[in-house]
C-alpha atoms as one frame of an Amber mdcrd trajectory, in Angstrom:
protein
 117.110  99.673  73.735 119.393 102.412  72.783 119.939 106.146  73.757 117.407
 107.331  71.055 114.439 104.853  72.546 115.610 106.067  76.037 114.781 109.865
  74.805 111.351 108.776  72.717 110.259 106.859  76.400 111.560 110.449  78.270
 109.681 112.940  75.576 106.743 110.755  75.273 106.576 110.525  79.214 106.653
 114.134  79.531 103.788 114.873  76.817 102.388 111.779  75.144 100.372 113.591
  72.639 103.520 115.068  70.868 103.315 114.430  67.146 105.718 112.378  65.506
 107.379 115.030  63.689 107.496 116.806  66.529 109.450 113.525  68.404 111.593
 113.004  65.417 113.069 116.582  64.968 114.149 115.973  69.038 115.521 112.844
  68.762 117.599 113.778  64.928 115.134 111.219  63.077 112.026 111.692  60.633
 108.264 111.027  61.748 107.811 107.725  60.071 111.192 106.540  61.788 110.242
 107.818  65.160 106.766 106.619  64.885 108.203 103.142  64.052 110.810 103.188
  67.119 107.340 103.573  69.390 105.640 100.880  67.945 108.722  98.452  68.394
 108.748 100.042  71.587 104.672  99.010  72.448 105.254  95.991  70.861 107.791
  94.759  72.915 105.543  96.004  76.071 108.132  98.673  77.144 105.573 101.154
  76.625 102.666  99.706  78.620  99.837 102.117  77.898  99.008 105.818  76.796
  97.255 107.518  79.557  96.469 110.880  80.611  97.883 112.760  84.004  95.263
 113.554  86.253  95.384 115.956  89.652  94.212 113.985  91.977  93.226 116.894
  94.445  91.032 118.648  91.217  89.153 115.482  91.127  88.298 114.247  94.539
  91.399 112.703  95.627  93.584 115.190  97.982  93.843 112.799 100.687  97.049
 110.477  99.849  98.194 107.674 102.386 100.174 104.421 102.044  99.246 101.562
 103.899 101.292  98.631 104.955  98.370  95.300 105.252  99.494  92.536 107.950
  98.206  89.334 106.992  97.832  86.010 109.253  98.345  83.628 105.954  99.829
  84.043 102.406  97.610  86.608 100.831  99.487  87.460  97.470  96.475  85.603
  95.780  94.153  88.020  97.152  94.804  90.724  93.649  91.243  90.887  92.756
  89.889  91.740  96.302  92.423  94.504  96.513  91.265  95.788  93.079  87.929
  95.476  94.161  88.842  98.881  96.280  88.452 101.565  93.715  90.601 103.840
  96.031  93.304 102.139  95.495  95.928 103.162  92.939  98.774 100.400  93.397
  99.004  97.070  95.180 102.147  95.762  96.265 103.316  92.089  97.892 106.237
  93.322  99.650 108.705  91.291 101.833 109.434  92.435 105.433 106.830  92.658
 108.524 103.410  93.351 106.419 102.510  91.429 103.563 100.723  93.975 100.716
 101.626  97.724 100.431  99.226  99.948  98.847  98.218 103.445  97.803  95.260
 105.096  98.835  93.311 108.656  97.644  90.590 109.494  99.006  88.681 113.173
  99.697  88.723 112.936 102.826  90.272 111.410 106.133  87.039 109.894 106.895
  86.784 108.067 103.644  90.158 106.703 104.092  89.311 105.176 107.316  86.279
 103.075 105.524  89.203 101.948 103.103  90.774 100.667 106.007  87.340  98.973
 107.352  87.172  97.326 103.775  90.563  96.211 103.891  90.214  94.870 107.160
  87.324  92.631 105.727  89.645  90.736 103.506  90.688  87.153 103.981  93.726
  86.922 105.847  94.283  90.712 107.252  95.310  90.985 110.566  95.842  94.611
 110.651  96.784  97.957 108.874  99.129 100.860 109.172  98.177 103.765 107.280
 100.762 106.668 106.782  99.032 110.011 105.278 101.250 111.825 103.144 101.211
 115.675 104.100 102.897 116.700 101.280 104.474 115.651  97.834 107.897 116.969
  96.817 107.333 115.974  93.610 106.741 112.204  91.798 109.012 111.072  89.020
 107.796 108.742  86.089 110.216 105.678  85.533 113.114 106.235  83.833 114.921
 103.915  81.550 118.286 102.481  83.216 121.240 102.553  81.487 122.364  98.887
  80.790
């Protein structure tokens, strides 16, 4: 991966529905070359997806919180029941004193707490700790590091 797929990932990340003229002329290179560099680029998986940003408040989902799940056993195998919880945005096995982080939206504060009931209802949970977030500074897409 070079500078010039490090700039298609950063203009593509920033508005994927710019054409490929349009990512050419900002990277120096013609549409068929640029559209060819983001092929190579989904091929090789470094572009996962195409996928539209969403506000989470305009559509139900201004209540943010991350919660750390304690587990009595090993519950890394447990992906599909945590998937199973359509609030949640990310699932995480983490090392340290809890066992799974994950993201939660919700509307509302009382909504969140029957996330927790649910999660409480999987195999292996011992407990939760659920931190609301109050407000966002701001979120930052991943960024390609420089090798």
């Amino acid at each position: 991966m070079d500078h010039i797929d490090r700039q298609l990932i950063a203009l593509l990340q920033q508005d994927a529905a710019q054409s490929y003229a349009a990512l050419g002329q900002a990277v120096g290179l013609s549409a068929g070359a640029a559209h060819e560099r983001v092929r190579k680029l989904r091929e090789r998986g470094v572009i996962r997806r195409t996928t539209v940003e969403v506000d989470p408040e305009a559509v139900g989902g201004g209540v943010l919180a991350y919660v750390q799940v304690h587990s009595t056993a090993w519950i890394g195998d447990s992906a599909d029941r945590f998937a199973a919880v359509s609030e949640i945005q990310e699932a995480h096995v983490i090392a340290g004193s809890a066992s799974v982080l994950v993201k939660v939206r919700t509307a509302t504060t009382r909504q969140l707490q029957d996330v927790l009931r649910r999660l409480h209802a999987i195999d292996g949970v011992s407990g939760t700790e659920a931190t609301v977030v109050l407000e966002t500074f701001f979120e930052r897409p991943v960024a390609p590091l420089e090798p």
